[in-house]
C-alpha positions as CSV (number, residue, x, y, z in Angstrom):
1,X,0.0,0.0,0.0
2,X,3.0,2.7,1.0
3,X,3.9,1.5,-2.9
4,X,0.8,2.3,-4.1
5,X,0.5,5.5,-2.9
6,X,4.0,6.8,-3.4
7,X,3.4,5.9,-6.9
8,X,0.6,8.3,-7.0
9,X,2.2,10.8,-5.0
10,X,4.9,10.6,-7.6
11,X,2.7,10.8,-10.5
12,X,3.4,7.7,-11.4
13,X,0.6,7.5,-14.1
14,X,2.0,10.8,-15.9
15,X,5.5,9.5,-15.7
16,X,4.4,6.1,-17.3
17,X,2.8,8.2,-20.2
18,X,6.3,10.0,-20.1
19,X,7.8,6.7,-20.7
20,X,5.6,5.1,-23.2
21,X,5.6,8.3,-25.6
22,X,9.6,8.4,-25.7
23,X,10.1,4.9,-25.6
24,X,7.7,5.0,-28.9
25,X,9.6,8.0,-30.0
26,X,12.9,6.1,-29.6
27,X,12.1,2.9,-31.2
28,X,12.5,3.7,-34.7
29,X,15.4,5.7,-34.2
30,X,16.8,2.7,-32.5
31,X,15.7,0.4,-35.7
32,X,18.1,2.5,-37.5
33,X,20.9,2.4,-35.3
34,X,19.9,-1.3,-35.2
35,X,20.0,-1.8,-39.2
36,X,23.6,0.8,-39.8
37,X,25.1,-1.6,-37.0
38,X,24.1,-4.6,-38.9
39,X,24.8,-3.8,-42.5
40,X,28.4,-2.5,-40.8
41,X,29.1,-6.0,-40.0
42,X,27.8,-7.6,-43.2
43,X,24.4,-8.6,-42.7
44,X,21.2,-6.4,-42.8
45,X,19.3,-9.8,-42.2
46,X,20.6,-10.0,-38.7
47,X,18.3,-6.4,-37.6
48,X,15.2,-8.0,-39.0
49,X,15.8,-11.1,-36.5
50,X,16.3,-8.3,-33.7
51,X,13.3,-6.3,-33.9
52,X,11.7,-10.3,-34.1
53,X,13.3,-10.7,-31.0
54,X,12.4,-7.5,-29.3
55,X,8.9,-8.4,-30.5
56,X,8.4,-11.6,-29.5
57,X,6.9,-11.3,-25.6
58,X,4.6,-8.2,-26.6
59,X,1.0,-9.6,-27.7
60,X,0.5,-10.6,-31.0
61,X,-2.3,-7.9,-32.0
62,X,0.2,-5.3,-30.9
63,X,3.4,-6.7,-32.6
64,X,1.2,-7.3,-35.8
65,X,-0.3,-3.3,-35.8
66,X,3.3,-2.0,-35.8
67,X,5.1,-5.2,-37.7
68,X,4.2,-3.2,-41.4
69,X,6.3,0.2,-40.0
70,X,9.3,-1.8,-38.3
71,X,9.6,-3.5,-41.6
72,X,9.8,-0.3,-43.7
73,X,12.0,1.4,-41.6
74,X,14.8,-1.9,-41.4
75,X,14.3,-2.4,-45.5
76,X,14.8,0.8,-46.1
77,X,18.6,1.7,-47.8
78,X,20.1,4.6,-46.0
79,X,23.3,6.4,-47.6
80,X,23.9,7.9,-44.4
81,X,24.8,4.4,-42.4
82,X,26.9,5.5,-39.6
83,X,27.5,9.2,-40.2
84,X,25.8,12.4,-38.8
85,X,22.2,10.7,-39.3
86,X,23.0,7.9,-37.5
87,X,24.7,9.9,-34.8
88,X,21.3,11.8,-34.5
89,X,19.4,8.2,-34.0
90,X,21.5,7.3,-31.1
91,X,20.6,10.4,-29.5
92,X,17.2,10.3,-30.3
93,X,16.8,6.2,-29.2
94,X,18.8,7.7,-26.0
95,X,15.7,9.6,-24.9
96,X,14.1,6.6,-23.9
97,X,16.8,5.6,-21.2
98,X,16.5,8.8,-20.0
99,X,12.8,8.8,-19.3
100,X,13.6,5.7,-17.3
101,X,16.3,7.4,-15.3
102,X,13.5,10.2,-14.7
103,X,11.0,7.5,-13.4
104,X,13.6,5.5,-10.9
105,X,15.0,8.8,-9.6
106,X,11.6,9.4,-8.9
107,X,11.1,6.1,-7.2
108,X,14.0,5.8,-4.9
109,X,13.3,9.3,-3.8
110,X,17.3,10.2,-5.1
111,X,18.4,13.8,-6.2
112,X,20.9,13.3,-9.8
113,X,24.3,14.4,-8.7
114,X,26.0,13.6,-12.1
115,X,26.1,16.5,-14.9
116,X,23.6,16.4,-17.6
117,X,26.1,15.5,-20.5
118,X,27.6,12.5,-18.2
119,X,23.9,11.1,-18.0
120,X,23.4,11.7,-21.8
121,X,26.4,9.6,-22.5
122,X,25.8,7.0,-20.5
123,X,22.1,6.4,-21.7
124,X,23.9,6.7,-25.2
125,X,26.1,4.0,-24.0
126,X,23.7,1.5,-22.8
127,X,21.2,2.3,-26.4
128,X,24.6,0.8,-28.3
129,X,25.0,-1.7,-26.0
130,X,21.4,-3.1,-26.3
131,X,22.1,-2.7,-30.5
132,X,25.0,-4.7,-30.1
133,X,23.3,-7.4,-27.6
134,X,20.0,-7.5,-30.4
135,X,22.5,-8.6,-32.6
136,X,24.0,-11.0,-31.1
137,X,20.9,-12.8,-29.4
138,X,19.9,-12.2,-33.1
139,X,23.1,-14.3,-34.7
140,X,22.3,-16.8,-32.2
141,X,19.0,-17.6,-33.4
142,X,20.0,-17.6,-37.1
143,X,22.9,-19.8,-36.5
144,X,20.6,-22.5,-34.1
145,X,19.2,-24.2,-36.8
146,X,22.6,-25.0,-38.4
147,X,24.2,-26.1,-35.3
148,X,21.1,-28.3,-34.9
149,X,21.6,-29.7,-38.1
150,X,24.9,-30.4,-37.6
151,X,24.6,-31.7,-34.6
152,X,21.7,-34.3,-36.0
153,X,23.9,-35.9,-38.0
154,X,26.2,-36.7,-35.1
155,X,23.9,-37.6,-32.1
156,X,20.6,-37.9,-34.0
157,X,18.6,-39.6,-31.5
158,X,19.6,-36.5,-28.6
159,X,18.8,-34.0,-31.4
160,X,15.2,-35.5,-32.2
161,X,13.7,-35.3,-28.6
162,X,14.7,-31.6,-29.1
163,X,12.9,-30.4,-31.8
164,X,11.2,-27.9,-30.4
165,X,15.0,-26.4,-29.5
166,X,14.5,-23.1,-31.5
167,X,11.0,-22.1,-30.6
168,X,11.7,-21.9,-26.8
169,X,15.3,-20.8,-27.2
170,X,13.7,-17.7,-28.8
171,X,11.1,-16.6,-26.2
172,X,14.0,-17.7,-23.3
173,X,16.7,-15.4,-24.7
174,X,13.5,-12.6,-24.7
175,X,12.9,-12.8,-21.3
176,X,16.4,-13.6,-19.9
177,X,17.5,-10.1,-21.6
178,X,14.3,-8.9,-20.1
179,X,15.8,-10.1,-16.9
180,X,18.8,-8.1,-17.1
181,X,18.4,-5.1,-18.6
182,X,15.5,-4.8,-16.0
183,X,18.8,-5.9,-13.3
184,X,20.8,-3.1,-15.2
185,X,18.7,-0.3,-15.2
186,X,17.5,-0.8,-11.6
187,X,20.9,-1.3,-9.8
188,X,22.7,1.3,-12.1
189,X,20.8,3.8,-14.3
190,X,19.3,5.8,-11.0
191,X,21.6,7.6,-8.9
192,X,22.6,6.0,-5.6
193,X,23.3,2.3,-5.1
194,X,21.0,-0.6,-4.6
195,X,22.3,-4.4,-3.8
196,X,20.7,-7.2,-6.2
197,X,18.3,-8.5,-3.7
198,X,16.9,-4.9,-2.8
199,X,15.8,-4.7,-6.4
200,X,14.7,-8.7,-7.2
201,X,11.1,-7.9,-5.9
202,X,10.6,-4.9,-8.3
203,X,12.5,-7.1,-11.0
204,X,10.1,-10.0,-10.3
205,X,7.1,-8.1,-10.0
206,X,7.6,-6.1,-13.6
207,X,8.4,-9.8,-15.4
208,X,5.5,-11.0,-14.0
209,X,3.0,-8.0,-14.6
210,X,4.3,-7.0,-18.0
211,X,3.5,-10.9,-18.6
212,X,-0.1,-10.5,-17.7
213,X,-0.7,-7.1,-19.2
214,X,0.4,-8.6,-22.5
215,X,-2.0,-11.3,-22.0
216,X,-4.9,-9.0,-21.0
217,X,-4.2,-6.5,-23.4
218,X,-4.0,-8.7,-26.2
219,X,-7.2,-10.7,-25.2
220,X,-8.9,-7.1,-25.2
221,X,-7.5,-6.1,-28.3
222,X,-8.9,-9.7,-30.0
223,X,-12.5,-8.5,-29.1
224,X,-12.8,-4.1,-29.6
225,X,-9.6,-4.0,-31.8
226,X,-12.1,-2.3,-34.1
227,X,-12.5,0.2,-31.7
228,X,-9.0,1.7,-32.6
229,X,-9.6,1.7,-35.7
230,X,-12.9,3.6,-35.8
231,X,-11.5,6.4,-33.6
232,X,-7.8,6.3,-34.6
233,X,-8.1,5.8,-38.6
234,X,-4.4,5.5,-40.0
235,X,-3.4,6.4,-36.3
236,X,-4.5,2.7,-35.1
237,X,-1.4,1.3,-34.8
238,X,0.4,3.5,-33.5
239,X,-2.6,4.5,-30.5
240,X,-2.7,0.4,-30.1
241,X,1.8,0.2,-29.6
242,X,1.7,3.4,-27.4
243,X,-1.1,1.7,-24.5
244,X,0.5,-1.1,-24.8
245,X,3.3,0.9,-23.7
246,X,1.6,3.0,-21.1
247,X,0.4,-0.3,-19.0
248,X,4.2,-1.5,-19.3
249,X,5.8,1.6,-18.1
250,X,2.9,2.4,-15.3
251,X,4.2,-1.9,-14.2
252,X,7.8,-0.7,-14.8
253,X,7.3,2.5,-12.2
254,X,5.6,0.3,-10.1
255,X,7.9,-1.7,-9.4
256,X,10.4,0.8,-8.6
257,X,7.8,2.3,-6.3
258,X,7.3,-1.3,-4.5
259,X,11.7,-2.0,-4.2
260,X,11.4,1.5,-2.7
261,X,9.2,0.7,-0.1
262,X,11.0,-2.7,1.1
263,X,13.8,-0.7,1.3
264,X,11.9,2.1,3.6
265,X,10.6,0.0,5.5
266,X,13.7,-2.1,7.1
267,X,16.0,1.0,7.4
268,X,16.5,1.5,11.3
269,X,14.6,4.7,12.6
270,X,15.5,7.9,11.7
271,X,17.5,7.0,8.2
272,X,16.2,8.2,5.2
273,X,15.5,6.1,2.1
274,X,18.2,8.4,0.1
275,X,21.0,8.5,2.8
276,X,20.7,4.5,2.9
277,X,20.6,4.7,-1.1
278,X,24.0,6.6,-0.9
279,X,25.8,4.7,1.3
280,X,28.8,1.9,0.6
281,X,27.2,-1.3,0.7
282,X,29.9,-2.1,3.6
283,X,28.6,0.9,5.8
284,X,24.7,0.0,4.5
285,X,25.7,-3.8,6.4
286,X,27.3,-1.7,9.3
């Protein structure tokens, strides 16, 4: 309940809208990123299995309303493949790290001590580091099916009984990057310092209810996704991807909200949640 109503206190609705609008804002910019990275190394193929993957645990009505753009924008030859334009696409894919930052600063209760540009690079940082980790969960997936194959005609009776190998290797890699870069951006993206266990219950609860929300959403979106289309016109889609969003990102605050309050709530009497947040983890023990 002290969750719950920090969250409101905090605006946690209006922050989650915050979030769903730049993270919608930053996808494509990221796609871009995405498909210059790949063609650099030799295979534009190798984005299109990305965006799959970054696809693959929202629900199927969503994925499919936004599936048409995503492909346009990864098929599209760009002569500007890692010059100025793409420079402007990592900044622009940047501003949805930094709408997290806003929302977990928030959360914790912690004042930003670091400069501006500092924060800007680092959210810059971890947009090429998720490019580079699509890509590789991404070469993983394309090369499965040949190490499968090769490994059938060695051990053919092992390789049978797993047939089924790719499908769940594809959804697992989803949500074990989900995983971390949920560990990543809880322990490190806000300012102040949080052990792994302070931030598991947030982590588990933002798995588990992005899980649901997907399922709800998409059962909704299976009956009245005619609605959208009636009120939205061309704008369907995109109205359709951008809720979708909002009940992530409202999950995602959420459960920065709830780690906050386990936290506040064993801290001995008169320490604040930011004081304990800025301590060593030897003098937090202490």
């Amino acid at each position: 309940m002290d969750a719950f109503y920090t969250f409101l206190a905090d605006d946690g609705w209006a922050i989650a809208s915050h979030i769903a609008l730049s993270t919608l804002m930053a996808l494509f910019p990221f796609l871009i990123v995405l498909t210059s990275l790949a063609g650099f190394f030799g295979s534009k193929d190798l984005a299109d299995q990305a965006a799959s993957l970054m696809l693959q645990v929202w629900p199927m009505q969503v994925a499919d309303a936004i599936s048409g753009e995503v492909h346009d924008v990864l098929t599209t030859t760009r002569g500007d493949a890692l010059t100025i334009g793409v420079v402007l696409a990592v900044y622009f894919a940047s501003n949805g790290v930094e709408s997290l930052r806003v929302a977990l600063n928030r959360a914790y209760s912690v004042i930003e001590p670091r400069r501006w540009y500092w924060l800007r690079l680092e959210s810059i940082g971890y947009t090429l580091i998720a490019a580079f980790t699509a890509l590789a969960m991404a070469l993983f997936i394309v090369l499965g099916p040949l190490m499968l194959e090769a490994a059938r005609r060695h051990i053919p009776l092992i390789v049978e009984t797993n047939e089924h190998f790719v499908n769940v290797t594809r959804y697992s890699i989803t949500t074990a990057a989900l995983v971390i870069a949920l560990f990543i951006l809880h322990a490190w993206l806000p300012a102040g310092r949080r052990s792994f266990l302070q931030i598991l219950p947030g982590i588990i609860f933002t798995v588990i209810g992005s899980l649901v929300s997907g399922i709800v959403f998409g059962q909704y979106l299976a009956r009245f996704a005619n609605n959208y289309v009636s009120m939205y016109a061309g704008l369907a889609s995109v109205i359709i991807a951008l809720v979708f969003l909002y009940f992530i990102a409202a999950v995602f605050v959420y459960g920065g909200e709830l780690n906050a309050a386990i936290i506040k709530s064993r801290l001995p009497r008169g320490v604040s949640l930011q004081a304990a947040q800025s301590l060593a983890p030897a003098e937090t023990q202490a």
